[in-house]
C-alpha angles and dihedrals in degrees: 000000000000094000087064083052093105093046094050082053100055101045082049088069098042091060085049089050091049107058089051101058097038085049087060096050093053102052103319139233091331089046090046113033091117087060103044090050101054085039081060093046089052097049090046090049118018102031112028101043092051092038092054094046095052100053087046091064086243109142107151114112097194108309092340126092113225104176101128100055104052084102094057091039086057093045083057104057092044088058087040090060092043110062088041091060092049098048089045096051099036082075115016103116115215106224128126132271100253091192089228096144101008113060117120096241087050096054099045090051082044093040087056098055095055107034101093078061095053091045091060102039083050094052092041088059100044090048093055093052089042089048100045087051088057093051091065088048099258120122110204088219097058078057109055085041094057094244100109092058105181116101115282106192115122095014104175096184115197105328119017088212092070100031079062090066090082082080078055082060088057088058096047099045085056094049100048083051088053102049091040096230117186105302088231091061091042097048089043083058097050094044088063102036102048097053082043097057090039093059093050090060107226114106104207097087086064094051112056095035085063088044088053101053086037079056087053091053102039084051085048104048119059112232109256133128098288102047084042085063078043093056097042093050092051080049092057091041096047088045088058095040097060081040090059096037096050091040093060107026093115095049085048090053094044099044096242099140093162096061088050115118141220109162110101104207085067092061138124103236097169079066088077087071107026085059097051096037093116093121083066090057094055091045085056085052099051090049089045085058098041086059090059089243092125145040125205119258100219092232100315092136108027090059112000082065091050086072108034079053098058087037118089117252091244085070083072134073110276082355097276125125125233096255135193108042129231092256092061097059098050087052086045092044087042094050095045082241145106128230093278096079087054092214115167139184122230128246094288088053086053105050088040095066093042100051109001121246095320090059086071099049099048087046096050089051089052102048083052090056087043099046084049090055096046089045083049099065101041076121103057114086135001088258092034091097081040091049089048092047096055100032077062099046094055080044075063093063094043093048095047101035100031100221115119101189091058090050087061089047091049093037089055094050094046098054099042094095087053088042092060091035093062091047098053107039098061095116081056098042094046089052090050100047074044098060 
């Protein structure tokens, strides 16, 4: 199969290619901006990374060789693509964006009417993290000054369900970009919530937050030269950003500013791929599975652990939850590995042990059909283009890190400022559809 390996790869990027050019005849880059950002999250984590290692001559995932499956692996992105592109296509429309609810003065007029509102559900949320952080004796100030000195990453303060409401920060800071509310109140926002998302440890929060505001631009400034220099200079300063991030992680979480790096010459750059191999994960799994050595688990995983992970510990038996899942075991056993090491398989690897080969095939159709709908209603509402944005931004997480129960959680978190918003701006939203 690995001597197929270079054609896979080049009708790969014809199916890529295709659905580039086919996206901008149907609408362009505004109509399609859903879809262009998940295709660039494909090529960055499911096709370079592979591609480079293989033509490196690096097949160890992990501790395990994988060598002989990098042809299948490839035959699986390429399926993968495809059926993306036909359930995207199959119902993408092709009209115009009309601008009824997303141009840029509307949104301002509508934006002042309801920042007063974004400013308190912002400051509501922030206070509830702050404070559950307080009830287990941390204060979050001591932290970001380097007083408090244990590890902070993960810190789940006094109840897990409401220090997950950071991911609900993510949400709100978009929100208040897109609508374009006063700079002062937006700074004042990031200057809390950064430090904030630094301190707990997981960059992510960081990341997509930043992916998020760089959509709304994108969506706000037509693609010419000049926004193309635009674009390739975010590219550059997002680049060095992750590099920084990742490079000094360890010395953000412990408090060791001092030990923190910017010069770029002293970083890591193998880290680019070591940090998005999760293509190599799932290559381990399906050989895992070829040698006999797995079963599927029919979906355990991908939705029972949806709910076991909503429920309180005290519905199970000594209070304790059934973790990790099944799907863990069969990525440590694969990689020759245990949880320590926090490998994880993308979307593809996922869907695979839940439901076999055709699991990814019928997933990857249906998150085409998902991502055109949602593409579809951009004009909807006035928070239609904003539901779309961060519904993509928690398909991110599941297509990088492969576990579909946390990209509800983090799905349901993300959109929970929306959510209110919407609840609480009807009078708003009624006189606007009015005018």
């Amino acid at each position: 199969m690995n001597d197929f390996i270079p054609l896979i790869v080049v009708i790969i990027f014809i199916a890529l290619f295709y659905n580039i050019f086919r996206a901008s005849y149907k609408g362009g880059l505004r109509n399609n901006l859903l879809n262009y950002f998940l295709i660039t999250t494909f090529i960055i984590y499911l096709i370079i990374t592979p591609i480079v290692y293989f033509y490196t001559n690096q097949f160890m995932a992990f501790q395990m060789n994988v060598k002989d499956y990098f042809g299948i692996g490839f035959l699986q992105i390429l399926l993968h693509l495809f059926f993306y592109n036909f359930g995207y296509f199959c119902l993408l429309r092709s009209s115009k964006n009309s601008g009824k609810f997303t141009d840029i003065k509307k949104r301002i007029a509508f934006g002042n009417q309801i920042e007063f509102k974004i400013l308190m559900i912002f400051l509501i949320i922030f206070s509830s993290v702050f404070i559950n952080t307080l009830s287990v004796g941390i204060n979050l100030i001591d932290v970001v000054l380097g007083k408090f000195g244990d590890p902070t990453l993960g810190l789940k303060g006094g109840s897990y369900y409401i220090q997950n409401l950071a991911d609900s920060l993510i949400g709100i800071l978009i929100i208040a970009y897109y609508f374009k509310i006063k700079p002062k109140y937006f700074y004042f926002m990031l200057l809390l919530s950064l430090p904030l998302f630094l301190v707990l440890g997981f960059r992510y929060r960081l990341i997509l937050t930043f992916f998020g505001i760089v959509l709304v631009y994108i969506f706000d400034n037509k693609l010419g030269f000049k926004s193309l220099i635009k674009y390739l200079m975010i590219l550059g300063i997002s680049f060095y950003c992750l590099i920084l991030l990742t490079q000094n992680r360890t010395a953000i979480y412990m408090q060791k500013y001092e030990n923190i790096t910017f010069n770029i010459s002293e970083f890591d750059y193998e880290i680019i791929f070591s940090q998005s191999r999760g293509s190599m994960i799932d290559f381990a799994v399906y050989q895992h599975f070829g040698n006999g050595k797995a079963n599927i688990d029919f979906g355990e995983t991908m939705f029972g652990y949806i709910f076991i992970k909503m429920l309180p510990a005290s519905f199970f038996k000594s209070g304790v939850k059934p973790y990790p899942p099944p799907s863990f075991y069969v990525i440590d056993d694969a990689i020759n590995g245990t949880r320590d090491n926090g490998e994880a398989v993308t979307s593809l690897g996922g869907t695979f042990i839940a439901f076999y080969y055709p699991g990814i095939y019928f997933f990857a159709f249906i998150l085409g059909c998902a991502i055109a709908k949602l593409q579809n209603r951009i004009e909807k509402t006035y928070f239609s283009f904003l539901g779309g944005v961060l519904t993509v931004l928690a398909i991110f997480q599941w297509v990088t890190r492969g576990y579909f129960p946390q990209f509800i959680d983090h799905l349901a978190y993300i959109l929970f400022p929306l959510i209110l918003l919407n609840m609480f701006s009807r009078k708003e939203i009624a006189k606007s559809v009015i005018k």
